[in-house]
Every structure is written in C-alpha cells, then in structure tokens.
C-alpha positions in Angstrom: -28.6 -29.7 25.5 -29.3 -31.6 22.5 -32.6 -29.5 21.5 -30.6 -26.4 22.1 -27.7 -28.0 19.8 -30.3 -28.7 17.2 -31.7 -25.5 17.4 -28.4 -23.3 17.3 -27.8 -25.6 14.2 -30.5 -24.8 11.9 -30.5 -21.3 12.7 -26.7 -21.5 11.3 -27.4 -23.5 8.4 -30.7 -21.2 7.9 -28.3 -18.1 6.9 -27.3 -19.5 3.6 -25.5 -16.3 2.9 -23.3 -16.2 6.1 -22.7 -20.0 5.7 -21.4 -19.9 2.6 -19.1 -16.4 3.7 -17.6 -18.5 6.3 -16.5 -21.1 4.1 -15.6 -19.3 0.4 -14.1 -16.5 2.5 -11.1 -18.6 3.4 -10.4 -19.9 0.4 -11.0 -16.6 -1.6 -8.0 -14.8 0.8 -5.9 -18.3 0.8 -6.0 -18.2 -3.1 -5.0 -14.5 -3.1 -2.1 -15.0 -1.0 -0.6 -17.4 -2.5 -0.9 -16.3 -5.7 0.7 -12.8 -4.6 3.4 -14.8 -3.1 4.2 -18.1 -5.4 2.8 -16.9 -8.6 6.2 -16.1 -10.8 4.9 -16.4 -13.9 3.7 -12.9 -14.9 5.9 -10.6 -12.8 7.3 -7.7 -14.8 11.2 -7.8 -14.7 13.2 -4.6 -12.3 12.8 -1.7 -14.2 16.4 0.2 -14.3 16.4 3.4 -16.0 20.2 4.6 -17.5 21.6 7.4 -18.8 24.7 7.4 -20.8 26.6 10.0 -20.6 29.7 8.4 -21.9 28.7 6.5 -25.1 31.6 4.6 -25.2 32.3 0.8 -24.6 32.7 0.3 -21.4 29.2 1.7 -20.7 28.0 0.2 -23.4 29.0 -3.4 -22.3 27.6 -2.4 -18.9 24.5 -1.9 -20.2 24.1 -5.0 -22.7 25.3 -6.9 -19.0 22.4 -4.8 -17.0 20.1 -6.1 -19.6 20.4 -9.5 -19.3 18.7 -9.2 -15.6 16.9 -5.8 -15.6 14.6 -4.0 -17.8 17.1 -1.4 -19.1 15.6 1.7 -20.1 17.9 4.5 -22.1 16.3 8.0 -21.1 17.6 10.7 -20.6 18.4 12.3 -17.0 15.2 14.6 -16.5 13.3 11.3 -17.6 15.4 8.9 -15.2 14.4 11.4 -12.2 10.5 11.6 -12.9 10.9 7.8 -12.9 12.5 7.4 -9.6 11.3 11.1 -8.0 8.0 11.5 -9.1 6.4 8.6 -10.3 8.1 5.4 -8.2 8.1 3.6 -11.2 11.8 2.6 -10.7 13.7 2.2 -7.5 16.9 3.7 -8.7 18.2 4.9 -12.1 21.9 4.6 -13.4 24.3 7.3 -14.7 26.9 6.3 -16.7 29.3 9.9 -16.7 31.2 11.6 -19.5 34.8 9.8 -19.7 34.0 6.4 -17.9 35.0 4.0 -20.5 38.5 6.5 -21.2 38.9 6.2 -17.5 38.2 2.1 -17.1 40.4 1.5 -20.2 43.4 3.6 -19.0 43.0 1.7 -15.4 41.8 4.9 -13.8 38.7 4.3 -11.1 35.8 6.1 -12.2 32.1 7.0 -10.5 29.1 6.0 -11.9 25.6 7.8 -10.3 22.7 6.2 -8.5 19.8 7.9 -8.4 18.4 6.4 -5.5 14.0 6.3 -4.2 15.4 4.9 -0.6 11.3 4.2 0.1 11.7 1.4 -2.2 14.1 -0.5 -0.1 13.7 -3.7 -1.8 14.3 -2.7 -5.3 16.8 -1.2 -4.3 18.7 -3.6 -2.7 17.9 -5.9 -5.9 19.8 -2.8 -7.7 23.1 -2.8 -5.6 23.1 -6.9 -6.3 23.3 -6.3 -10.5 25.8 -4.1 -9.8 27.7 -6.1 -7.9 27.4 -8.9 -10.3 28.1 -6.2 -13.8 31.1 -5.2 -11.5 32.2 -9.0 -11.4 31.3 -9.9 -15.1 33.0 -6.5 -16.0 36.3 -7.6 -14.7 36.1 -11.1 -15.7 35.9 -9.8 -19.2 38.7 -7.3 -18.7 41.1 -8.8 -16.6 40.2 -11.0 -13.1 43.2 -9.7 -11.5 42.1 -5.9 -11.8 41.6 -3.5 -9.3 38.6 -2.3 -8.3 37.8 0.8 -10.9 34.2 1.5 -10.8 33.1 3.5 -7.8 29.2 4.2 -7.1 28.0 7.4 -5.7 24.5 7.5 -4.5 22.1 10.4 -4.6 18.6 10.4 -2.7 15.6 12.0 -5.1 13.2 11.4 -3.0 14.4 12.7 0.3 17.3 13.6 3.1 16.9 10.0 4.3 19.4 7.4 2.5 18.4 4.6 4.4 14.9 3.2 6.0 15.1 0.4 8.3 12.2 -2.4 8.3 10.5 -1.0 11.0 9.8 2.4 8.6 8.5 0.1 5.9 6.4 -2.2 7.8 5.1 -1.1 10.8 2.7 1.9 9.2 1.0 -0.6 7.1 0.0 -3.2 10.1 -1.6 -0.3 11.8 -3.7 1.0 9.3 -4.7 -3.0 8.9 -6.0 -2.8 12.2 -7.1 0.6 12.1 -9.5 -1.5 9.1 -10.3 -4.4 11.3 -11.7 -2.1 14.3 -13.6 0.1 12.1 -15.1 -2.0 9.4 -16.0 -4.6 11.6 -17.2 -1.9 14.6 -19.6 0.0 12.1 -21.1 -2.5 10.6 -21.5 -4.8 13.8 -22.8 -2.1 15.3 -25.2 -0.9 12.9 -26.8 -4.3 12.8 -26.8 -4.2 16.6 -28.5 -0.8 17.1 -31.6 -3.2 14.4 -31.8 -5.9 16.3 -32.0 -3.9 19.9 -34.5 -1.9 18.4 -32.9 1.0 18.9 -32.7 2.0 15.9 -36.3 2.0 15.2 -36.6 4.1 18.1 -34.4 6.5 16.6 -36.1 7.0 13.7 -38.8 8.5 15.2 -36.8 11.3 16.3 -37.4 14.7 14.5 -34.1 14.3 13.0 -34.0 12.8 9.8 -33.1 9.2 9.3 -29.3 9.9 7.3 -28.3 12.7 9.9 -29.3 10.1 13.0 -26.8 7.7 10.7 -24.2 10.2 10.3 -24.2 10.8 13.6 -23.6 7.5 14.6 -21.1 7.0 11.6 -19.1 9.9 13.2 -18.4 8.5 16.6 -16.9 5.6 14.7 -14.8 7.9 12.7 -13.4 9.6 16.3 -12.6 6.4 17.4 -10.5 5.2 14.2 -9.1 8.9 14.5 -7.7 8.3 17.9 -6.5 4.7 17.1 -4.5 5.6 14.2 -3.0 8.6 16.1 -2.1 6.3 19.1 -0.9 3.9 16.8 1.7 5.7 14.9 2.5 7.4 18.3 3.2 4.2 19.8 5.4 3.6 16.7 7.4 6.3 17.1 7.9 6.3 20.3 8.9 2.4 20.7 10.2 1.6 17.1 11.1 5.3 16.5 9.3 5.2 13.0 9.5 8.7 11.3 6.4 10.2 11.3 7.3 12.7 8.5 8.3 16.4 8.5 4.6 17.7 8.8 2.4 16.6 11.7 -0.8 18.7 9.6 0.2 15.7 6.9 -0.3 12.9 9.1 -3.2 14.6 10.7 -5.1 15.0 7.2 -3.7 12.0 5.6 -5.4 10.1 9.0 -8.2 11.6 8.8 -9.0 10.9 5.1 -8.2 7.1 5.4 -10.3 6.6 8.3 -12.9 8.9 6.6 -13.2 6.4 3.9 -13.0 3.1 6.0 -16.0 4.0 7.4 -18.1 4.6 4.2 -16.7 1.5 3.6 -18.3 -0.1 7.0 -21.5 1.6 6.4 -21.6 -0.2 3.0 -20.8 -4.0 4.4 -23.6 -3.2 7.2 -25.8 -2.1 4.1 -25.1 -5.5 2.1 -25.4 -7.8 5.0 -29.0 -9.1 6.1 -27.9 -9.8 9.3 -25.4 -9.1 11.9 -24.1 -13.1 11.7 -23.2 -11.8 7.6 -21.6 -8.9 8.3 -18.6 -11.0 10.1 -17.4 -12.8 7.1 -18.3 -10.2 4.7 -16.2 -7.6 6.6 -13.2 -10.6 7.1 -13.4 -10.6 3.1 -13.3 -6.5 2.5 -10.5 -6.4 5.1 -8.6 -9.1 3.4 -8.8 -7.9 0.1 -7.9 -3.9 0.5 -5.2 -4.9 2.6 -3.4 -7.4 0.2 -4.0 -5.5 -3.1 -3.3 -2.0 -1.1 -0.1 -3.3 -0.2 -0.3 -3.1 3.6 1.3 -6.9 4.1 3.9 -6.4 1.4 5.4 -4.1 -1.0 4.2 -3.6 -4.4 7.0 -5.8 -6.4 5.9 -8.9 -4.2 2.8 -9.1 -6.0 2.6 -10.2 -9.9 1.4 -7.9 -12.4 -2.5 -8.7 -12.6 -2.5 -7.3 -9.0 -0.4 -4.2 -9.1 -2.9 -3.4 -11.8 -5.8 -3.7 -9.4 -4.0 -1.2 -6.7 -5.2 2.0 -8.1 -9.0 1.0 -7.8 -8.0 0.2 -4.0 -8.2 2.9 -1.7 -5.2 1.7 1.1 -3.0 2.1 -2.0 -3.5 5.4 -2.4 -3.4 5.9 1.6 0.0 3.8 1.8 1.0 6.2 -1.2 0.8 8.6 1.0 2.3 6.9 4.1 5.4 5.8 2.2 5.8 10.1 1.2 5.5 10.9 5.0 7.0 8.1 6.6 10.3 7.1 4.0 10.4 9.9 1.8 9.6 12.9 4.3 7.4 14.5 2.4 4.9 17.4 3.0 1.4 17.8 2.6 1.8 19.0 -0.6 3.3 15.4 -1.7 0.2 14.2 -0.5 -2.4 15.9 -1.9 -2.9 13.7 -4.7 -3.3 10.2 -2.2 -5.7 13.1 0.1 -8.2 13.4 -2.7 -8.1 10.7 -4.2 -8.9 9.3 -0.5 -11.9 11.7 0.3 -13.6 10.9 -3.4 -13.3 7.4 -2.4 -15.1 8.1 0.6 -18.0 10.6 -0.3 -19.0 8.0 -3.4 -19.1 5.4 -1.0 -20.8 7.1 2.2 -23.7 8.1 -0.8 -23.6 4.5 -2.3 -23.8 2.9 2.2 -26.6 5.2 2.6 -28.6 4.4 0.1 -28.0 0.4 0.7 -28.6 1.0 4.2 -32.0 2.9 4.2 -32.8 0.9 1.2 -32.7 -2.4 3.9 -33.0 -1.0 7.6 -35.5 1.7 7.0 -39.1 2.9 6.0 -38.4 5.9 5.3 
C-alpha cells in the first residue's frame, strides 16, 4: 500500500502542469467571482434614456431628480427606442408628453411613457424604484398631501411579453452551462483517451486522412451536445414552461451553432493539454471563464465594467444574446442572425486553430 501510495504520488507531482491547474484554477475562478459580485467600484451607473416632450418644469425637475440616481440621457424618441429596441443598451427609456407640467401644475393626473426591454428584468425593476422615489420627492416638493397625479403607461419594444418570470431568465443559461461541461470536458477527455488506448494510432493508418478521422470523431460529440441541449430546453418547457420563442428553426440553428463552437473549443483544450490528467483542470478553467463573462450565472449589470467589456470576445455572450431574443423577447431567426454568425466564425477559427494544436501534438502526420 505504501509503495503504491508513493508511486501514485510522484506520478501526480511529476505533471507539473496539471498540479499547478488544480491549484491556480481555483483561485483564478474564486477571484473572478468575487470580483463580479463585490467589486462596486467601477460599475457604470443605470443608463435611463428620456425624451421631453413637454419642456416645461415639472419635467424638467423630474429630470434633474432622475439624475441624481441614473445616468440621464436627453435623446430624442427614435434614439430612446434603438437604445432600448435594438441595442439593449438601456432597460427602459422615459417619455415625458406634451402638456405634463400644465397638467401637474393645474392638479390634473397626467401619463408619462415607459418604453419598456421586459428581457432586462432587473434594470427594469431598478427603473420602476426611481420612479417611485421622483414620484415621492416630486410631491414632497409640491405639496405632501397631493394626490397621486403622475400615471405611467408601459409599452414593450421588444416584444408581446410584458413580463418574464425568473425561470425565463435563468434557466436557459444553466443548461447551456452544462451543455459546456459535457462537451468540453467529453471531447477533450476523450480525445486524450482514444491516445493513450492506442486507438488512435490505429486510426491513423486508415486510408482516411488524419483531420477527417478527427472530424469524424468531433461530430459524434456535436450530436450528442445537439440532443442534450434540445432535451434540455424541452425539459424546461415542459416542467418550468420556459418560452422557447416563436420559431422552433431559431432554436434549432441557434443550438446548433453554440454547440458547433463548444466543440472547436474542446478540440482546442485536448490540443493544449499533454495529457488527459491536464485536460481536467484546463477544461474546469475554460468552462469557468466563458460562463461568468458570457453571462450564463448572471446578468450583464451584475458584473462591473472591466468585464462587460470582455463579453463580446466571449462566445456564450453572443449565444445568450441570442437566447435572451428567443426566450424573453420572442424573436425570430432573423433577430438572431447576428449572435448565428458571429457563433459559427467563432467556431470555424477555432476548429482550424484545435486542429492544427492537435496534429501538431498527437500526430506524425
């Protein structure tokens, strides 16, 4: 037993690189975390886009009091809906109508407009609070024992839906987290496993050439992340009764690209790892780290700045961009198409740039 201990203990300590993976891992997606969850320092302030309309005091004052909490932006209306419609820069924008401040100041209730992203359910509900509290500071100003005179009407940009319920904004991203654990972890474990079995040098003997024997392999994986995700999201529907968007061709694509790219992704990690022992905490790391910055754990808005500027380089942004337009905003597949591409690019770049590592490594020839 002791010999056996001995032995098992210098062949761990012998692979420097997986020793040191085991124990920097941890502490490289411990650091992250926290940072993306106690770090308040550098976090941009809500962005609340307004248009005046009125131009008179009342909507004035509102403003100066919206300021003191948000980042008030004066734009236009056109400009206020790209915000919130097309870009998701801004969870809702405010419209302050013709005749509000004649209406307030005569004591006659009057509508303001909320143009409303519901996807963005958190900034949203930080929204409804600084209205609440200019409503509050408004009549404190004017007169405490006022009536309530200032009536919000909400409009939906992005969608039929005015609501989404947690299980909408959550549950999409902890299966394509797993989705990544079984695939990244399955293709290059397996990889490493077809070396050591000498299979794969077996294999290479075959008349086919070495990359479309790899491919091959690389493509069972991809069926099998395939079928997870689609199980996944069924399951989801079926027991949380998450929306799975107005275009089943959407999902089907939008699955297919993010798996796609996942196991490029695999095929690099089995190409950088010497040995299968390596591949376990280098694949814990990659997992880790495109599922915090892509925003699968959290929203966006949770994170401080330095990281939401990271996202785009991350492909699970751009495939919870296009989760959040199916699932929350009930989108098409033209929506998508942008989050599609970008997706596939992802994935060819890296499938060219795993090859190479892999061949590079495993292979003579």
């Amino acid at each position: 037993m002791v010999a056996v201990f001995w032995k098992d203990l210098r062949l761990i300590v012998r692979d420097r690189f997986a020793l040191i993976g085991a124990l920097v891992v941890p502490i490289l997606v411990i650091s992250l975390i926290a940072g993306a969850l106690l770090d308040k320092g550098d976090r941009t302030r809500l962005l609340l886009p307004v248009v005046d309309q009125d131009q008179g005091p009342v909507a004035t004052a509102f403003t100066k009091l919206l300021s003191d909490h948000a980042e008030v932006r004066p734009v236009g209306r056109a400009e206020a809906e790209r915000l919130v419609r097309d870009d998701n820069d801004a969870a809702a924008a405010l419209v302050f109508p013709r005749g509000l401040s004649r209406n307030y100041l005569q004591g006659k209730p009057g509508g303001i407009e909320l143009l409303t992203d519901p996807a963005q359910a958190h900034g949203l509900q930080a929204i409804r609070v600084l209205l609440l509290l200019m409503d509050q500071e408004a009549q404190a100003l004017a007169d405490p024992l006022s009536e309530d005179l200032i009536l919000v009407e909400k409009t939906s940009l992005t969608g039929s839906r005015r609501e989404v319920n947690s299980f909408d904004e959550n549950v999409p991203g902890f299966a394509l987290l797993f989705v990544l654990i079984v695939v990244i972890f399955g293709t290059s474990m397996a990889l490493h496993d077809e070396r050591d079995w000498g299979t794969l040098p077996r294999l290479l003997v075959a008349p086919a050439g070495f990359t479309w024997m790899l491919l091959g392999k690389l493509g069972a994986r991809f069926v099998l992340g395939f079928v997870q995700m689609l199980v996944l999201f069924g399951w989801a529907h079926w027991f949380f009764g998450v929306s799975l968007g107005p275009s089943p061709a959407a999902l089907l694509t939008l699955s297919a690209a993010m798996v796609f790219t996942t196991v490029a992704v695999g095929l690099v990690v089995a190409g950088l790892a010497r040995t299968r022992e390596q591949t376990q905490p280098l694949s814990l790391a990659v997992v880790m780290l495109v599922s915090l910055l892509g925003g699968l754990w959290f929203p966006p808005e949770f994170v401080p700045e330095w990281m939401r500027q990271l996202q785009p380089a991350v492909y699970t942004s751009w495939a919870m961009r296009g989760m959040n337009d199916l699932v929350l905003r009930d989108r098409g597949l033209e929506a998508i198409r942008g989050s599609v591409s970008v997706l596939f690019g992802y994935g060819l770049v890296t499938l060219v740039i795993g090859i190479r590592l892999f061949r590079a490594r495993h292979s003579a020839r």
